[in-house]
C-alpha positions as CSV (number, residue, x, y, z in Angstrom):
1,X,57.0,26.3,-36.4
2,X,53.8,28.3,-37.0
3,X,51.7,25.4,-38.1
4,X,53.3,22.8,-35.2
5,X,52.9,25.1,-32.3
6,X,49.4,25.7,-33.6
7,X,48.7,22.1,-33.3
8,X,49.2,22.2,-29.2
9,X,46.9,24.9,-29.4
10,X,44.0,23.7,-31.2
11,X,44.8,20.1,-29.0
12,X,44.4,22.6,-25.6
13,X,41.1,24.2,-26.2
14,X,39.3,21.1,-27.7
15,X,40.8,19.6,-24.2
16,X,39.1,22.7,-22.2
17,X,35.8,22.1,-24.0
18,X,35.8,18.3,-23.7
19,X,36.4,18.9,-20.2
20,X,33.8,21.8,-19.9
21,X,31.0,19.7,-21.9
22,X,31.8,16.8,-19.4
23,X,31.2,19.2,-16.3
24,X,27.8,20.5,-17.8
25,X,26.9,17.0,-18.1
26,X,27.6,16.0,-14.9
27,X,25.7,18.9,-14.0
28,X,22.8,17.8,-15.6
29,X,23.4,14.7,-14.8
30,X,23.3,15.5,-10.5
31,X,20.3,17.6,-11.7
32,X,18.9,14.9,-13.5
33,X,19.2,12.3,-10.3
34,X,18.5,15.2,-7.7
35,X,14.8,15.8,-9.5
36,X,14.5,12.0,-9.5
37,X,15.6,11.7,-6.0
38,X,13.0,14.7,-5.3
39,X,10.3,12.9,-7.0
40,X,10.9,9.6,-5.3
41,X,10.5,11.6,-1.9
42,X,7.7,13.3,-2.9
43,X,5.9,9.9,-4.1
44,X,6.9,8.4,-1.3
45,X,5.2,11.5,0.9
46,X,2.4,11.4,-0.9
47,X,1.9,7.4,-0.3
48,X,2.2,7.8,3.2
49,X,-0.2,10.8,3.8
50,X,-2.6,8.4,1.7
51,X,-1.7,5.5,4.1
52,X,-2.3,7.9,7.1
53,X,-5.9,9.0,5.4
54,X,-6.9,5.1,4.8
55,X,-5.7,3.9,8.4
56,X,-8.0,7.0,10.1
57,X,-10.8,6.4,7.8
58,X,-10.6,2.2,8.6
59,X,-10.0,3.2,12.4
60,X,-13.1,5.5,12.5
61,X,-15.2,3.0,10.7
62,X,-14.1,0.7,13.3
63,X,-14.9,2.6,16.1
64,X,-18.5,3.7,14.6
65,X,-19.0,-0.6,13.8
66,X,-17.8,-1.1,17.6
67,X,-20.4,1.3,19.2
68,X,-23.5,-0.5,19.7
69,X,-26.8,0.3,22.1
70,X,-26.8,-2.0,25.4
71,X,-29.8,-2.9,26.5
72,X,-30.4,-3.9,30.4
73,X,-33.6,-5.3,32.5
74,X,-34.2,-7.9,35.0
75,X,-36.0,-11.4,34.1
76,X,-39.2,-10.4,32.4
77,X,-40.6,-13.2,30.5
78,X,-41.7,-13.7,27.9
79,X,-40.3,-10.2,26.8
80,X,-37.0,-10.1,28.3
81,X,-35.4,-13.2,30.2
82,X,-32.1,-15.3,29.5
83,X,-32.5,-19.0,27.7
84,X,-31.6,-22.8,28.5
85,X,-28.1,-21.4,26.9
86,X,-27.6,-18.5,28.9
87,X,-28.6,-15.9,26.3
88,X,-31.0,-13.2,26.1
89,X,-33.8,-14.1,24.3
90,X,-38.2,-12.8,24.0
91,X,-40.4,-11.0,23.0
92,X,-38.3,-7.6,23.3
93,X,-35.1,-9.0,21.9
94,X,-36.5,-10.2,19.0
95,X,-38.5,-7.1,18.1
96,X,-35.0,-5.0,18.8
97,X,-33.2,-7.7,16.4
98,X,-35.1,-6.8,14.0
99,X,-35.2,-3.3,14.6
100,X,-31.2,-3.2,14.8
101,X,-31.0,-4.9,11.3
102,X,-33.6,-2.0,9.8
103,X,-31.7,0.9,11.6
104,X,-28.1,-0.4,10.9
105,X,-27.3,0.6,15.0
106,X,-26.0,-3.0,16.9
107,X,-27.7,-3.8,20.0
108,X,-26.3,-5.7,23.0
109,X,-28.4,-6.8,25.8
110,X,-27.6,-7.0,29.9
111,X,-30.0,-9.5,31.7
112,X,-29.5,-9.2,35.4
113,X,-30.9,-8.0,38.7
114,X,-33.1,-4.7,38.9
115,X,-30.7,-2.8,40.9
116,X,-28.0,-3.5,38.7
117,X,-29.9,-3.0,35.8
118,X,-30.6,0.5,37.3
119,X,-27.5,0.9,38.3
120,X,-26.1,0.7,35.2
121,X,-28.8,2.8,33.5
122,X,-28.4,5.5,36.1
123,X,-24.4,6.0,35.0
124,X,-24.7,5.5,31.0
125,X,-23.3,2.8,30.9
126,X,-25.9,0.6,29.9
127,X,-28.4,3.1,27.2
128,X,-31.7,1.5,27.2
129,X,-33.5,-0.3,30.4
130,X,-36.7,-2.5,30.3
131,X,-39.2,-3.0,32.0
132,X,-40.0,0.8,33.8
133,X,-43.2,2.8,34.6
134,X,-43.0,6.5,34.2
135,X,-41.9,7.9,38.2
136,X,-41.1,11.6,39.0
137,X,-37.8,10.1,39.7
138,X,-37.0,8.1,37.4
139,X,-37.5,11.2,34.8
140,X,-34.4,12.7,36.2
141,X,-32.5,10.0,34.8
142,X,-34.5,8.2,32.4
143,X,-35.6,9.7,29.1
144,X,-39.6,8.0,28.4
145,X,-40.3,7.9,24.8
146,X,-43.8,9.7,23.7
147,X,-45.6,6.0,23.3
148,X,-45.1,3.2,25.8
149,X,-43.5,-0.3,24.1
150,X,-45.9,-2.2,25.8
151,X,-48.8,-2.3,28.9
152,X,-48.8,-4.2,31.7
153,X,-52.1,-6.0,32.8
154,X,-52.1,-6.3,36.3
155,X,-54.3,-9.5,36.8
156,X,-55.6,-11.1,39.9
157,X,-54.6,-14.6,39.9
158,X,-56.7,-17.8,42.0
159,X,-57.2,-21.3,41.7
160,X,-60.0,-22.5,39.8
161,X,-61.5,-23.3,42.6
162,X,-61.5,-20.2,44.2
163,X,-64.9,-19.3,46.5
164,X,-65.1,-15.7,45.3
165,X,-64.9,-14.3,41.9
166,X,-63.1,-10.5,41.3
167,X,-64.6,-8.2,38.7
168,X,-61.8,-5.5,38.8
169,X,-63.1,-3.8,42.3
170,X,-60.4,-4.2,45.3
171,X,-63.8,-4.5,47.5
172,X,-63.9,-8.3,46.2
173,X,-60.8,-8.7,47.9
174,X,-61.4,-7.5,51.3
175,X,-60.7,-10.0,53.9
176,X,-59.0,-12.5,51.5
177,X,-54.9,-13.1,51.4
178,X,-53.2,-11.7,48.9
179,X,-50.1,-12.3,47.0
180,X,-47.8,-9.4,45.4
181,X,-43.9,-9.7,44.3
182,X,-41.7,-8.4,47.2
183,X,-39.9,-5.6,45.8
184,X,-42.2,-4.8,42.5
185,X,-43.9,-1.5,42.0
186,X,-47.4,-2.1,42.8
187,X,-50.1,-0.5,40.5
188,X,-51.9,2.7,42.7
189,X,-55.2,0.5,42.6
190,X,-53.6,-2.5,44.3
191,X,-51.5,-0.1,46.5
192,X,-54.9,1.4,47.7
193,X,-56.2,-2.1,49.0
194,X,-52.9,-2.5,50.6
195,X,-53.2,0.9,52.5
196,X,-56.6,0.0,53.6
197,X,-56.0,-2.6,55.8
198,X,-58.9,-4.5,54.3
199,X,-57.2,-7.1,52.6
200,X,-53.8,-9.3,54.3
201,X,-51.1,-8.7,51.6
202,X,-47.9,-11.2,51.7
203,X,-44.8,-10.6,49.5
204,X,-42.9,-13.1,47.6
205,X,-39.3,-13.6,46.1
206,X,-40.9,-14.3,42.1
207,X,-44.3,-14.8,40.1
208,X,-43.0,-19.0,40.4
209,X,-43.6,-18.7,44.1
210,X,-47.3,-16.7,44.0
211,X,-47.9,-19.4,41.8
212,X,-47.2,-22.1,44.0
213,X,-48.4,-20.6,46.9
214,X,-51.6,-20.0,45.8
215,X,-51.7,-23.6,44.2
216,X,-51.2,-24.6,47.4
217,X,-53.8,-23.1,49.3
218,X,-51.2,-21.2,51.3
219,X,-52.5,-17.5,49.1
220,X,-56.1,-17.0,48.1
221,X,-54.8,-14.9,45.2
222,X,-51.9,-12.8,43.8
223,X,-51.5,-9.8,41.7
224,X,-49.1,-10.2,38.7
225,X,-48.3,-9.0,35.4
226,X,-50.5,-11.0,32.6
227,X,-48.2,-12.8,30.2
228,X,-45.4,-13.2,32.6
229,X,-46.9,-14.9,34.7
230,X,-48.7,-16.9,32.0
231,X,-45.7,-17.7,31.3
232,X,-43.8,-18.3,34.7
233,X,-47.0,-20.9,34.8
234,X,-46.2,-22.9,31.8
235,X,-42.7,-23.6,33.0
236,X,-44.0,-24.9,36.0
237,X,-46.8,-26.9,34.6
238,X,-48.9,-25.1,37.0
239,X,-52.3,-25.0,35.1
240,X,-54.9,-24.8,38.4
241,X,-54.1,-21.1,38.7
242,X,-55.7,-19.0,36.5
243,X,-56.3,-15.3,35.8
244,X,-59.7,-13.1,36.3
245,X,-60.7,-11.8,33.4
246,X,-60.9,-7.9,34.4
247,X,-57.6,-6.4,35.4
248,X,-57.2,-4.7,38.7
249,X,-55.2,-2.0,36.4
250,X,-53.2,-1.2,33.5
251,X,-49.8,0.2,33.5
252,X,-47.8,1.6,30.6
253,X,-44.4,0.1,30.4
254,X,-41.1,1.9,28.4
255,X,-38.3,1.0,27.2
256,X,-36.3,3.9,28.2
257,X,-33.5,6.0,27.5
258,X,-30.7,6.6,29.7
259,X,-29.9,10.6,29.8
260,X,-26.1,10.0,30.9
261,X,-25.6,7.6,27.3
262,X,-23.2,8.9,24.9
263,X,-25.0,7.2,22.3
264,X,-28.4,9.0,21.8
265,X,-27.8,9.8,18.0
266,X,-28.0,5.5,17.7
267,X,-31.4,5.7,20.0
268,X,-32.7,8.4,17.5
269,X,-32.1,6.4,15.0
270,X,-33.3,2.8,16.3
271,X,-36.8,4.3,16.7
272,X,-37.7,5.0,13.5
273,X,-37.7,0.9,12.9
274,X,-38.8,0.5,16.2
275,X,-42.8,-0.9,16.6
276,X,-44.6,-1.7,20.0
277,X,-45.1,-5.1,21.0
278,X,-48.6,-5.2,20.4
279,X,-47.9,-7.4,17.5
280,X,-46.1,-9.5,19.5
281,X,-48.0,-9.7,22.3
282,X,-51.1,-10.9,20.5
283,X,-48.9,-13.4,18.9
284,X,-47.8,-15.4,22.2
285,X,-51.0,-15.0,23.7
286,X,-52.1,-16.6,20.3
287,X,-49.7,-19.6,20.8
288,X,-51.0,-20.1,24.0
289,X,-54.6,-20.7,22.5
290,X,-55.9,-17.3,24.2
């Protein structure tokens, strides 16, 4: 009886320590499949905070590719003016192009009226505007760099023809009829005649009309900028008008900075690849034969 009831027995506690080795190794099982479950979620974290650091970084490079200077100025050829195909295109724009490839800064460009172009300038929303002359008022708005980008010549234009000759006094004007553009900012040497009385001063709409008009005998001379209207003249095929060869004055002209643009750390760095136009300049006047 001793030996078969011990049988039960022994049959008992292997049960309870099968049973109790099962339990720890469900136990370490669940542990097992919790850790891997914890690690899976904490991969899974970790991928998405790495996501999260990608998608900012690409957005942020996006947003520094999509800012881009925005140049603005009124028809000003042959340094600023709108082509056959409607797009910006001189003297300006391609010294800027190049300039914007040096620099790494993208710049756009707004050809329109002046006020607009002022406009725009005025409120930042357009950064750079071309052409200006330094003004007390403008300077309120407008930020001048240290060096003009280029210099006006202000040249008395007349036919060939013409009965009197002008060597760069307004005296040799006196009593003659003179042309100037509407609305454009005279140089203080022209603006002097004008005040005298001396001379008869008419306004025009554009250089294509003091052209014309003097071609016509209907002006005995205008006052212009040099290459523009050199320029204005060879789309015409107006070659009986021609310039004196002393200027009445010289102005410096900017391209300047607009003080309400959120973009001046682009400006700052566009100028050190920027040049003057002198280059240029000398270059059409060049292919010209002048």
């Amino acid at each position: 009886m001793a030996a078969g009831t011990g049988r039960p027995m022994v049959a008992a506690a292997v049960s309870v320590r099968y049973r109790h080795s099962l339990s720890e190794m469900g136990k370490s099982l669940r542990q097992y499949m919790n850790l891997r479950h914890e690690s899976a979620r904490a991969a899974r974290a970790v991928s998405l905070v790495l996501a999260l650091v990608v998608l900012l970084a690409a957005s942020t490079a996006g947003r520094a590719q999509e800012r881009a200077l925005l140049v603005t100025g009124f028809q000003a050829p042959p340094f600023l003016y709108l082509n056959e195909a409607d797009e910006p295109s001189g003297l300006l724009v391609d010294l800027l192009q190049k300039a914007s490839g040096d620099a790494d800064v993208p710049v756009r460009f707004l050809v329109t009226s002046w006020p607009r172009a002022q406009h725009e300038a005025r409120l930042g929303r357009a950064d750079l505007i071309f052409p200006v002359v330094f003004t007390e008022n403008r300077s309120t708005w407008l930020d001048y760099p240290e060096k003009p980008i280029t210099r006006f010549e202000m040249m008395i234009f007349a036919r060939e023809d013409a009965p009197f000759q002008f060597s760069g006094s307004a005296e040799d004007l006196h009593g003659l009829t003179i042309g100037k553009i509407e609305r454009g900012r005279m140089h203080p040497n022209f603006k002097a005649l004008e005040d005298s009385g001396q001379a008869r001063i008419e306004g025009r709409e554009d250089i294509g009309e003091l052209l014309k008009g003097t071609a016509l005998g209907r002006l005995d001379a205008f006052i212009a900028p040099h290459l523009m209207t050199l320029y204005v003249a060879q789309q015409l095929s107006i070659d009986s008008v021609k310039p004196f060869s002393t200027p009445m004055g010289v102005s410096d002209v900017y391209l300047a900075f607009a003080k309400n643009s959120p973009n001046r750390d682009l400006w700052n760095q566009l100028q050190r690849h920027l040049p003057n136009l002198d280059d240029a300049r000398r270059g059409y006047l060049a292919s010209l034969g002048l």
